[in-house]
C-alpha positions in Angstrom: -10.9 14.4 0.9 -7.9 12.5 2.8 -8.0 10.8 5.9 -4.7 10.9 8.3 -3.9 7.3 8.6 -3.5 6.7 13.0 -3.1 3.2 12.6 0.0 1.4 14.5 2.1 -1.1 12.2 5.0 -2.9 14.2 4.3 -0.1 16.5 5.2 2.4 14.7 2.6 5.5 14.4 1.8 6.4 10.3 2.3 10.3 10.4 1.1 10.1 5.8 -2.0 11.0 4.9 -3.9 8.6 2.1 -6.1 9.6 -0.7 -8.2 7.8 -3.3 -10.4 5.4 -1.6 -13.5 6.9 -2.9 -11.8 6.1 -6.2 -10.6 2.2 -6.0 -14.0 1.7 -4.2 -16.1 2.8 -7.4 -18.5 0.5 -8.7 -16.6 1.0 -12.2 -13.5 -1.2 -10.4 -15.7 -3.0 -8.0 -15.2 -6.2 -10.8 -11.9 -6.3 -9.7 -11.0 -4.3 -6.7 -13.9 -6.4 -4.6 -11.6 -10.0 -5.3 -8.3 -8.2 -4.3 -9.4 -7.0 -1.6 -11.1 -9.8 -0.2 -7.7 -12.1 -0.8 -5.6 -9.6 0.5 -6.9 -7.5 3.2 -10.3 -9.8 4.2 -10.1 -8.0 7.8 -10.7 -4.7 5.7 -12.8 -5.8 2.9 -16.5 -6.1 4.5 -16.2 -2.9 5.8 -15.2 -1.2 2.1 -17.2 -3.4 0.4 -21.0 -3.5 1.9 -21.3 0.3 2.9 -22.9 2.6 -0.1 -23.5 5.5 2.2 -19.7 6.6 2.1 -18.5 9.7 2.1 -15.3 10.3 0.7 -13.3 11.1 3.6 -15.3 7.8 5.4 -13.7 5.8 2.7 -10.2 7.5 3.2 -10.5 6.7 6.5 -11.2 3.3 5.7 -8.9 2.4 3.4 -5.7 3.8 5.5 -4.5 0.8 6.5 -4.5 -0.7 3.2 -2.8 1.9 1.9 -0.2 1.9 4.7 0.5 -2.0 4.2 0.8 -1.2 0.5 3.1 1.6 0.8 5.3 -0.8 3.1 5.0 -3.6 0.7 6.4 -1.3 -2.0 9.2 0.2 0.1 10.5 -3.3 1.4 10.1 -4.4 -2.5 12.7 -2.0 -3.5 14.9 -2.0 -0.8 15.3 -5.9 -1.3 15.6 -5.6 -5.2 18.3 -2.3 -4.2 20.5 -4.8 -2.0 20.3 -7.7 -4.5 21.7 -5.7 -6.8 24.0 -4.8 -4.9 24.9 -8.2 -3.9 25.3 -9.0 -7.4 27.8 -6.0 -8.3 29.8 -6.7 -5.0 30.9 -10.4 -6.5 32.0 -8.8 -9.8 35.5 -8.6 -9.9 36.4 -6.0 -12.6 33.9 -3.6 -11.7 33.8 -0.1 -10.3 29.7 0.6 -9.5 30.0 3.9 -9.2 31.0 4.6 -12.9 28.1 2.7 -14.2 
């Protein structure tokens, strides 16, 4: 059960593979997975949300490109909060980072 993302984001071609939609689709999380998905990824969310003849890899397959933005969105969240903190041990004075 995986689906091989082949989507294009900034033109670049996703070579991961993405499993779990069959999970986060389940009606058990439908109460809150169907308002996050429809405020973040509304593009994506009638095609999830109003098909109950999935298979699993069907649903893999479409929810790649959700999980490709979020995987982004995570990366670029910890690069920024990496750089901030370096920012902020660069204007200490009396520091050395690399013995903390």
């Amino acid at each position: 059960m995986h689906s091989s993302s082949s989507l294009k984001i900034d033109g670049k071609q996703s070579s991961r593979t993405f499993y779990g939609g069959h999970i986060i689709s389940m009606d058990r999380y439908r109460e809150s997975f169907e308002p996050w998905i429809r405020s973040n990824y509304p593009e994506y969310a009638d095609r999830i949300l109003n098909n109950s003849s999935w298979s699993p890899c069907n649903i893999d397959e479409a929810c790649a490109p959700i999980f490709e933005l979020e995987w982004l969105k995570a990366v670029r969240v910890i690069r920024d909060a990496a750089h901030q903190i370096w920012d902020e041990l660069k204007q200490l004075e009396d520091i050395n980072p690399f013995e903390i």
